[in-house]
N, C-alpha and C positions, 0 to 999 in steps of 0.2 A: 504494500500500500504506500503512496506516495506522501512523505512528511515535509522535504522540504524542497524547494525550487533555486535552481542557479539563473536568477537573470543574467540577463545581458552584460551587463556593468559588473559582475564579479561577486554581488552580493548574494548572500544568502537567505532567503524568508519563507516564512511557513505557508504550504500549501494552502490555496485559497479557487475551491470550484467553482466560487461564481463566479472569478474572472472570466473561464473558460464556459460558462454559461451563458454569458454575454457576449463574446465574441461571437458564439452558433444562434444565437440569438437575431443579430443586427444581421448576418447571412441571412437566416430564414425570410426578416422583414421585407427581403427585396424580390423573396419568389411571390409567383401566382399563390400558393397554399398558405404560404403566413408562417405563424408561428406555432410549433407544435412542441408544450410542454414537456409530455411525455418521454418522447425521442430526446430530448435535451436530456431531461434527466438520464435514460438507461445510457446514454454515452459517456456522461461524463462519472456512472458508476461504475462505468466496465475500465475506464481511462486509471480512474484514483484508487480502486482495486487490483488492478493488474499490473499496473505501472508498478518500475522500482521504489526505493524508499526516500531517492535524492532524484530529479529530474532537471534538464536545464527547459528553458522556453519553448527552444526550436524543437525539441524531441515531441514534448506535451501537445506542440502545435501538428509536429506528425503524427502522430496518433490522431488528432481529433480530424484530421483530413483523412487518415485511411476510414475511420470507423462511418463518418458520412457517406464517403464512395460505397460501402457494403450494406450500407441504409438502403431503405425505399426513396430518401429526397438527396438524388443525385445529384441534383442542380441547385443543394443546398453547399453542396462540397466546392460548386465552382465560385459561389457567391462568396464561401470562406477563404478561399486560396484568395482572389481578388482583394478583400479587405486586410487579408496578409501581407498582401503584398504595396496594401496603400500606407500597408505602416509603417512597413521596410521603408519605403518612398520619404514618408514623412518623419523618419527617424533620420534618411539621410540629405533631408531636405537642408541644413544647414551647413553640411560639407559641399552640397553644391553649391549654393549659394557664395560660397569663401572661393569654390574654385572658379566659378564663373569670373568673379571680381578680379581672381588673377591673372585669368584668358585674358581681360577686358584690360589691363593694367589700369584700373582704378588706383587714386590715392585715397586708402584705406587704411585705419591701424592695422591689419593683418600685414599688407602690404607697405606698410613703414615701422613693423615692428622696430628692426634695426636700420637706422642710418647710416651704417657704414656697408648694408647691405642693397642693392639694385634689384630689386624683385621683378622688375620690368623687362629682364634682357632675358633668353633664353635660360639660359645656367639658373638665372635669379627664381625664374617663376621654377622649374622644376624643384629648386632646393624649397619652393613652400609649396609646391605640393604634397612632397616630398612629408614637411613639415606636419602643414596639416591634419597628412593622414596619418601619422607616424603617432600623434598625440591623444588619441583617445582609445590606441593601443598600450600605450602606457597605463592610461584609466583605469581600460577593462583588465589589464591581464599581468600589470609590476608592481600596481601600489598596493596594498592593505586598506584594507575598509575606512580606517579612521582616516589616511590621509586623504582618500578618494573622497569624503565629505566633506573634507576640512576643504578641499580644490572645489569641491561642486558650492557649499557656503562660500567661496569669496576669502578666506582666513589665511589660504594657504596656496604660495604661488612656486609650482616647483622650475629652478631654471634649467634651459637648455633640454627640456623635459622631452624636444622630438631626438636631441642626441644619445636619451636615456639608454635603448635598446642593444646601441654601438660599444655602451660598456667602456667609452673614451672618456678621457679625464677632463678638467678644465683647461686648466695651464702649465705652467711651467718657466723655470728664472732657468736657460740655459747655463751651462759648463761651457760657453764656447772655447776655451781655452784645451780643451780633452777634444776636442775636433779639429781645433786648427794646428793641435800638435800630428794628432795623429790620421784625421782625415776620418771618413766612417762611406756606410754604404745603406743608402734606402731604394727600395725599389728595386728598378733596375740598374740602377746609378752607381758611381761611386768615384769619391772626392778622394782625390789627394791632402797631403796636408799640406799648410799652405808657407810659403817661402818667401814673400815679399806684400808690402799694405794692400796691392790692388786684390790678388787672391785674399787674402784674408777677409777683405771687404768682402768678396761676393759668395764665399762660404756662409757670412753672418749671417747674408739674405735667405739663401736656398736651405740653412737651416731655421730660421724662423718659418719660410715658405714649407716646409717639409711636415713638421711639427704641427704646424695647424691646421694640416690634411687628416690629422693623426688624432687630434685634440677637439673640443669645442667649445675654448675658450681663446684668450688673450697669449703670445709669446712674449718672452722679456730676455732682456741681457743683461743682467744684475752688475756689470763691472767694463762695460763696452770699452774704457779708456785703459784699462789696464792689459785688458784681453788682446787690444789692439796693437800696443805699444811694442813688442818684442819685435814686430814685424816695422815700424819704422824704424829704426834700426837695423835690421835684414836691408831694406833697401836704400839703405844711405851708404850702409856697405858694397852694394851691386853698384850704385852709381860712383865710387871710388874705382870698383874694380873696370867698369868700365873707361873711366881717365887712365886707368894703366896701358888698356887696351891700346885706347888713343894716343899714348903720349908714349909709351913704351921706357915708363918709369917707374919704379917700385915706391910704392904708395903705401905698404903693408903697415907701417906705422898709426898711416890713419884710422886704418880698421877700428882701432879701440880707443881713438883718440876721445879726452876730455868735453861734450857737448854741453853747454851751460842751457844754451835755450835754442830748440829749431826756427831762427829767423832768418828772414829773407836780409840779404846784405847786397849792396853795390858793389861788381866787382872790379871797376877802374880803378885804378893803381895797385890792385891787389896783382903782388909777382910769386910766382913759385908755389908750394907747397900751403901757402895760406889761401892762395887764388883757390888749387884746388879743393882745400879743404870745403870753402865757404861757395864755392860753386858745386860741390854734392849736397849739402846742406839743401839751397837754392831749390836743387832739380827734389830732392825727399820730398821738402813743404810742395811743391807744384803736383809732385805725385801725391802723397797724403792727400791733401786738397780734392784731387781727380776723384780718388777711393771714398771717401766723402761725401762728393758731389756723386758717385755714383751710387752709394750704398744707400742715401734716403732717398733719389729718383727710382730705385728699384722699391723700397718697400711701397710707394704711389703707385706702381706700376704694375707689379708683378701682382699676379691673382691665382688665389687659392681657393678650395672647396669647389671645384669644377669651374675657375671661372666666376663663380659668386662675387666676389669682394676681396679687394686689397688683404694683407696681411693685418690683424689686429697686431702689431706690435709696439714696445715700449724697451728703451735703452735707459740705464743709470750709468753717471759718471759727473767728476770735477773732484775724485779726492787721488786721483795718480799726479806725485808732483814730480817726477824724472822728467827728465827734457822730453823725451816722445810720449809718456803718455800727456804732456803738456800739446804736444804737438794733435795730437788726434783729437784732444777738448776742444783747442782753438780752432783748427780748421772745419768740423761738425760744427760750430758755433758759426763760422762763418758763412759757409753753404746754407744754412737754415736760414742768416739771415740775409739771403741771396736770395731764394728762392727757389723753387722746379720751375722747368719750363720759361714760360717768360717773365719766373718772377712769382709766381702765386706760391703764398704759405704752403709747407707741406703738410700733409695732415696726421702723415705716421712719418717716421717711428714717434710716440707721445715719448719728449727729453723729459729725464729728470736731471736734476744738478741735484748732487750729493754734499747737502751743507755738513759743515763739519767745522768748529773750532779749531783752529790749529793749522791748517791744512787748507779750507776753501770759504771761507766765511770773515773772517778779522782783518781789517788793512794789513797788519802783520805778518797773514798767513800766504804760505807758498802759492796759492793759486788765487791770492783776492783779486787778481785782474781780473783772470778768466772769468772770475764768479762777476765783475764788474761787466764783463764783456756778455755773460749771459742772461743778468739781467736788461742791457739793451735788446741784448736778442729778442724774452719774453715782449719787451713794448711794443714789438713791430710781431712776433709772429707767434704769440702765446706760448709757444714751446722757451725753456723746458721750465715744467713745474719742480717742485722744490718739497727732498724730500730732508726730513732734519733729525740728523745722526744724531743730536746731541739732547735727545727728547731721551729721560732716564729709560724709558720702555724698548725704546731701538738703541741703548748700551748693551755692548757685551762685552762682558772679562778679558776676552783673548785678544782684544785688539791694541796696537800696538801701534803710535807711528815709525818706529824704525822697521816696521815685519815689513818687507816687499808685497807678502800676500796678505795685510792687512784686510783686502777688500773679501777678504769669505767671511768675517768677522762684520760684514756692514749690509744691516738690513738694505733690501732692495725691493721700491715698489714696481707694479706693472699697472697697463691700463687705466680701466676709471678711479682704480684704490687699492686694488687686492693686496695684500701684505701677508707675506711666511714669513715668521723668524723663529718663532718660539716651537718646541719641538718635544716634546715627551719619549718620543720614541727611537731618538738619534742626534746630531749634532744639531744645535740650535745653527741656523744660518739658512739663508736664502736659497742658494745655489743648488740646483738640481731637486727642488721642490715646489710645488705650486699646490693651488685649491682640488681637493677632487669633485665636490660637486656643491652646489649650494640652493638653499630655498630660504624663501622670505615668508613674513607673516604681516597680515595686516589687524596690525594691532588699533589703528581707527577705527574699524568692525566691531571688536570687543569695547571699547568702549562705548561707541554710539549703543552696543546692545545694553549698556547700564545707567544709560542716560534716566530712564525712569524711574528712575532710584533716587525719592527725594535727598534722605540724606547724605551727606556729603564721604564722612567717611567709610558707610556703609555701601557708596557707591564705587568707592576707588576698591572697596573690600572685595566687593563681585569680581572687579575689573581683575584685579590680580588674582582671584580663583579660577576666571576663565584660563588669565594670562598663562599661567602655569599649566593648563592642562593641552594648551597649544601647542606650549613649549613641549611638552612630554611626546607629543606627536611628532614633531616636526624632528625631533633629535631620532627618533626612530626609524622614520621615512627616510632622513638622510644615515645611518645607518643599514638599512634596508638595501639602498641603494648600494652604499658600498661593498654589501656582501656579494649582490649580483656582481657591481666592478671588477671586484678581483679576481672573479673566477672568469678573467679573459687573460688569452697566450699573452707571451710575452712577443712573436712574431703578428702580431696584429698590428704592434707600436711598432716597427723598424727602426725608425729613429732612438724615437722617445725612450723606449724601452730597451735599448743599446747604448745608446752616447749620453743620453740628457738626465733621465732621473734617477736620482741618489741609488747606489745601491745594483742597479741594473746591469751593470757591469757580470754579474754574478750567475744573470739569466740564459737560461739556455730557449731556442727560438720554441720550443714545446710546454716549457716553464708557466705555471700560470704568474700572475703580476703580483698574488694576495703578498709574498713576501716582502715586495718593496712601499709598496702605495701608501701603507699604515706613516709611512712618514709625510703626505699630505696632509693636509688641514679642511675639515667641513663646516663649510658655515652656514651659520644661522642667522641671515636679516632681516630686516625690521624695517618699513615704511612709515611717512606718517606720524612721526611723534609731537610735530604741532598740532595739528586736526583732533589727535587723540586728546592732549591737554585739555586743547579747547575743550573737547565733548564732555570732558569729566569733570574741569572747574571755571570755564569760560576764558581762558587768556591762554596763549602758548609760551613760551619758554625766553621766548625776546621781551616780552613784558612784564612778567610776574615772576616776581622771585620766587613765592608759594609755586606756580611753575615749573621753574627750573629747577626745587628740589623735590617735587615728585617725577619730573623726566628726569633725572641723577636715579632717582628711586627706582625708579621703572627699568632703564636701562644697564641700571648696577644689578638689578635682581638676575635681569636674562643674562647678565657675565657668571652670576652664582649657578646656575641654574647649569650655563653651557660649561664649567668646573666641574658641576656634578657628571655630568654628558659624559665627559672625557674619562674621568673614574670610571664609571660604570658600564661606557663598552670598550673604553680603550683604543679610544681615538683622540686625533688633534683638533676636537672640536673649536670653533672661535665664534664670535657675534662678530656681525658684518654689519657697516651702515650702508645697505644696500645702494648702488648707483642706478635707479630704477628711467628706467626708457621707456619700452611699452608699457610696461605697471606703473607707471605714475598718475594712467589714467585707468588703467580696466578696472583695479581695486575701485578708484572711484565711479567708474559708470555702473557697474553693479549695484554699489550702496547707494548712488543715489537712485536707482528704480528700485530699492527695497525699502529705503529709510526717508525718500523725498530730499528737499534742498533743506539744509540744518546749516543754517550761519555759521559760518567759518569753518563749517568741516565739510558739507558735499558740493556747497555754493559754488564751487569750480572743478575745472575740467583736471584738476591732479591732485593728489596729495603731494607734500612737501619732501623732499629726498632725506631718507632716514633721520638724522638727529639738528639737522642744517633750521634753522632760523627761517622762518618762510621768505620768497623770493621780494613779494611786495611790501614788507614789513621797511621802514623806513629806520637805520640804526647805522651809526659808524663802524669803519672796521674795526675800532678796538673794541667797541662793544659786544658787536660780532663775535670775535676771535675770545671775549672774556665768557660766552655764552658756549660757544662750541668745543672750546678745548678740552672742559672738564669728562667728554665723548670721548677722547681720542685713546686714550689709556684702558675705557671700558670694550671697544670697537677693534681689537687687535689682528681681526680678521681683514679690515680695511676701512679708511675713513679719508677725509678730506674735508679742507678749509678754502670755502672760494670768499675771493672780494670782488664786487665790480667796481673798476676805476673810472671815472669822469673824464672826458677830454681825450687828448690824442697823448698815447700814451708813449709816443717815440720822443717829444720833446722832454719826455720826465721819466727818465728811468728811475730814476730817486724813487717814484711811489712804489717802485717794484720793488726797493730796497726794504723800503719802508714795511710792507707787507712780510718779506722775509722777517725781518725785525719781531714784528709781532709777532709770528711763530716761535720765534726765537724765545721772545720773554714769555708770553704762554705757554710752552712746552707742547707746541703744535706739533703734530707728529709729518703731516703732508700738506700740500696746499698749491694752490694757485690765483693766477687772476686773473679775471676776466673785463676783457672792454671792444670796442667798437672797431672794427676795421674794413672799411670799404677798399675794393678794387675795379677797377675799370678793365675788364677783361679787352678790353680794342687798342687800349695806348698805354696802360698801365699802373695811372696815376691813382693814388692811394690818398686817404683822409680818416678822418675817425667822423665825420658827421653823422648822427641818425638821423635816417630812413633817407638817404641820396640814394635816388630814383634814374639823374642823369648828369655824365661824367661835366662837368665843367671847362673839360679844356677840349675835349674832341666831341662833347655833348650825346655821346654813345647812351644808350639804356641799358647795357648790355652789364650790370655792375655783379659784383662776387659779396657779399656780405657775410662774412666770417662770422661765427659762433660756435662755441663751448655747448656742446647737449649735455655731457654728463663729464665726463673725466678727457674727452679728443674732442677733435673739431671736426665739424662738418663744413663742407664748405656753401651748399646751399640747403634751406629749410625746405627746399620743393620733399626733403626724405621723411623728413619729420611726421610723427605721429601727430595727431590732434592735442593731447593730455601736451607734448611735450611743446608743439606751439601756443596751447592758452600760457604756459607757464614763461616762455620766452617775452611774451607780450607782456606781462607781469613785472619782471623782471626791472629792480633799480638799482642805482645808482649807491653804492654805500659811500658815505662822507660826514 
């Protein structure tokens, strides 16, 4: 006898015959004869009697088609296949509808999920087909009943959820220095290792391009300037050996001659052995420079995931102070602030500069030019953001400025924020680790759901009852996840799982991955923490101190909470201040057709991006920066501090300093800044004005208007999601 039923979706509930009375039912209504009780019933007793003790839908539904066909009302059986088939139809009526919009290249959130993604081009639309259908295979058939509700309530947003199936990781801070020693092999390829700056350049590329074939997240180069440096040197020496060539003079002396700083020199009146010297020098910086300007025109250029979309990449540097890794900072500083092409920002690789006391920060310090130099860079082409060594959270013991390999010792971020350092399960440090998967939670949900909760304490009391029982999900889910993860080869990764992640060295190509991955980090974020205050005591965290120490409260709990996580499965669980794109609006178009428009919490088209101050909230950067910091210490899975600056910010690099600064006396952990930069795609010419519509000096319309979506740039808003253009339009001025 049949007790329980497997729908569709994965769940399990107790058999119920009158659904299946009601379906033979509305068949009957459409024949000549009607409706014939009787028949209904001995079918559906010979069905629940004879039937197993567990059945799913489709099975229940055959039977009740055979048992009609050997009925007397034959043409009751065609009337039930038809409305079977109308529900099939209307169950998949919403997958067509997403795929039509994609045939059609509609601008859609589906189809502006991602902005660094082209859904429009062939590659683009198949990878959200692709998507689409990939996603509620996940539903029905990876997740656990609690998390599948928590996704269907709105609560719970798992990322990269069509990547789920693939069992590939997030990201990764490459080892490039274990590749450009030794070269490696993917696919059908295979790289030598590499001899001189230009090779070295274009290994960097093809191995971030290779990895994010492999991955479904963000690639990063945790130490770019260091990584790079062995090799200018390598070709300052080719270009000596080449003057011997030429000159048919033994030069061998200069091979390991003294270099104080790679600068270009005038060689008129220079005779002999100094001429040559300082004309190798000359021709290094000209070649550096080349590798430079070629290695960020390739990450613009070069496309990955079939085709889809540029490389998500992210490089850190500015603490190598030797003459050549001096030499690799300055000249990537220069090319960025050059241009691709004819001059347009690049948009990847996302720079960081590695602030650091002592070393790239202090007039004092060995690199405070460069760090001078890169913050003009930031004025003119928002790169590179600023990430700050000297925040007590990103110390570590083993660092050392006399260690040459100081930099495995120096937190490195990627992308919109992600941050490894901290590590339970193996050496704390960046280098050959990254996120293996993360999901957010929308915590405006649970509070709007406590809103009717007169009193106050009683209402924060729910809020964190729910809170808590989210959190116990969601740690599980991602858990969950990573059991399936690691039960993939290790020859599925070719790269990733050979060259790049900690440990892999170790694997054999039939090896499953469970032994190395444990040294990743799961995170757990968080949308929405103004929206939420608002909903629970009326003000957000920019206004109210009562505010700001129940968001301390709030998101110090989910730090305890993701503590306990990590005890009790044994993992590098973290809290993420989510950098949310297309969830800055779904969470809210869901709540607001559940809960209506609710002043300052559904009233707009996004929530606010994790712990960040809302966008239109009107407050100085210091106030800003005294508001957000105390996040940053709680957030160790990733976070960030943006400003927006007023005016054109190439005549004031000061205020980029300035910015820096404050991180600095805050104990900001990342940050950047954002401002206004128009370009005239026909002549060139460039301005910080808002909303220049037509170039002024060749009067073109044809204008490029640069912005920040979350952690990179996009170069036009035509990619933009909806949630993420109300919020752009929002968007002011901090002063």
């Amino acid at each position: 006898m049949i007790q329980t039923i497997v729908k569709r979706d994965g769940r399990i509930v107790g058999f119920n015959e009158e659904k299946i009375k009601t379906a033979i039912r509305k068949a009957m209504l459409v024949t000549e004869k009607g409706v014939d009780e009787d028949l209904i019933q001995r079918i559906v007793d010979k069905i629940s009697t004879q039937g197993k003790e567990q059945m799913t839908v489709d099975a229940i539904q055959d039977q009740v088609e055979l048992e009609l066909m050997k009925s007397p009302r034959k043409e009751v059986a065609k009337g039930y296949i038809a409305y079977r088939n109308q529900r099939d139809i209307a169950r998949k009526a919403k997958t067509r509808e997403v795929f039509l919009e994609i045939i059609a290249a509609k601008k859609t959130d589906v189809t502006r999920e991602n902005a660094n993604m082209n859904a429009d081009t062939p590659a683009g639309m198949m990878m959200k087909f692709a998507s689409e259908s990939t996603k509620p295979f996940v539903d029905d058939y990876l997740l656990s009943p609690d998390a599948r509700e928590a996704v269907r309530h709105n609560l719970l947003h798992i990322h990269d959820k069509d990547y789920y199936p693939t069992k590939s990781l997030t990201c990764v801070q490459h080892p490039l220095d274990n590749i450009l020693k030794h070269g490696f092999v993917a696919g059908h390829g295979e790289s030598r290792p590499a001899k001189r700056i230009e090779t070295a350049s274009v290994i960097a590329c093809i191995s971030m391009e290779t990895a994010q074939n492999e991955m479904h997240g963000g690639q990063a180069i945790p130490a770019f300037d260091f990584y790079m440096a062995p090799y200018v040197r390598a070709s300052y020496i080719e270009e000596v050996k080449n003057l011997e060539s030429l000159t048919g003079e033994d030069l061998h002396d200069l091979y390991d001659a003294p270099i104080k700083d790679y600068l270009t020199a005038e060689l008129t009146g220079m005779v002999g052995k100094d001429r040559y010297f300082h004309h190798a020098i000359n021709r290094t910086v000209a070649r550096v420079h080349q590798a430079m300007e070629a290695f960020v025109h390739n990450m613009n250029t070069i496309h990955s995931r079939g085709g889809n979309q540029v490389v998500f990449s992210s490089i850190n540097y500015g603490t190598d102070f030797s003459a050549e890794g001096r030499c690799v900072i300055r000249e990537i500083l220069k090319t960025t602030y050059e241009g691709v092409g004819n001059g347009s920002t690049a948009i990847f690789p996302i720079q960081i500069w590695k602030k650091k006391r002592g070393v790239s920060y202090l007039p004092t310090d060995p690199n405070y030019d460069l760090y001078q130099l890169a913050c003009k860079v930031t004025a003119r082409r928002f790169f590179p953001n600023f990430v700050n060594l000297d925040a007590p959270y990103n110390h570590h013991d083993n660092w050392r400025i006399d260690d040459p390999n100081r930099y495995k010792w120096e937190v490195a971020t990627m992308g919109c924020r992600t941050r490894v350092f901290d590590n339970r399960y193996g050496e704390k440090t960046s280098i050959g680790r990254g996120n293996l998967s993360f999901s957010t939670i929308n915590i405006v949900r649970l509070a709007i759901e406590c809103m009717d909760i007169a009193d106050k304490e009683a209402r924060i009391n729910a809020f964190f009852a729910k809170l808590d029982n989210l959190l116990d999900i969601v740690a599980l889910q991602l858990h969950e996840r990573y059991e399936f993860q690691k039960t993939a080869m290790a020859k599925q990764f070719q790269l990733v799982m050979s060259k790049l992640w900690v440990g892999a060295e170790n694997l054999q190509p039939d090896d499953t991955i469970e032994s190395v991955i444990n040294q990743g980090t799961l995170g757990i974020g968080f949308i929405g923490l103004a929206e939420c205050l608002i909903a629970l005591i009326g003000k957000h965290h920019g206004e109210s101190e009562e505010a700001q120490e129940l968001g301390l409260r709030i998101v110090t709990y989910m730090r305890n909470r993701q503590l306990e996580f990590s005890q009790k499965y044994e993992h590098n669980y973290s809290i993420l201040a989510t950098p949310a794109e297309g969830l800055a609006g779904r969470f809210t178009k869901q709540d607001k057709k559940d809960f209506g428009i609710i002043p300052g919490v559904t009233d707009r088209d996004y929530y606010t991006n994790s712990n960040h101050v809302p966008v239109y909230y009107h407050c100085s950067p210091r106030h800003k920066a005294e508001i957000e910091a105390p996040y940053h210490p709680l957030t160790l899975g990733g976070h960030i501090f943006y400003v927006e600056v007023d005016g054109d910010a190439t005549q004031n690099p000061q205020a980029i300093m300035d910015i820096v600064d404050l991180m600095d006396e805050y104990n900001i952990g990342y940050g950047s800044v954002n401002h206004n930069r128009n370009r005239c795609m026909d002549c060139g010419y460039e301005d910080a004005s808002e909303g220049l519509t037509e170039c002024p000096v060749c009067h073109s319309h044809n204008i490029d208007t640069l912005q920040r979506i979350t952690g990179y740039l996009v170069g036009t808003t035509d990619r933009w999601n909806s949630g993420k253009l109300a919020e752009l339009h929002d968007r002011i001025v901090h002063k």
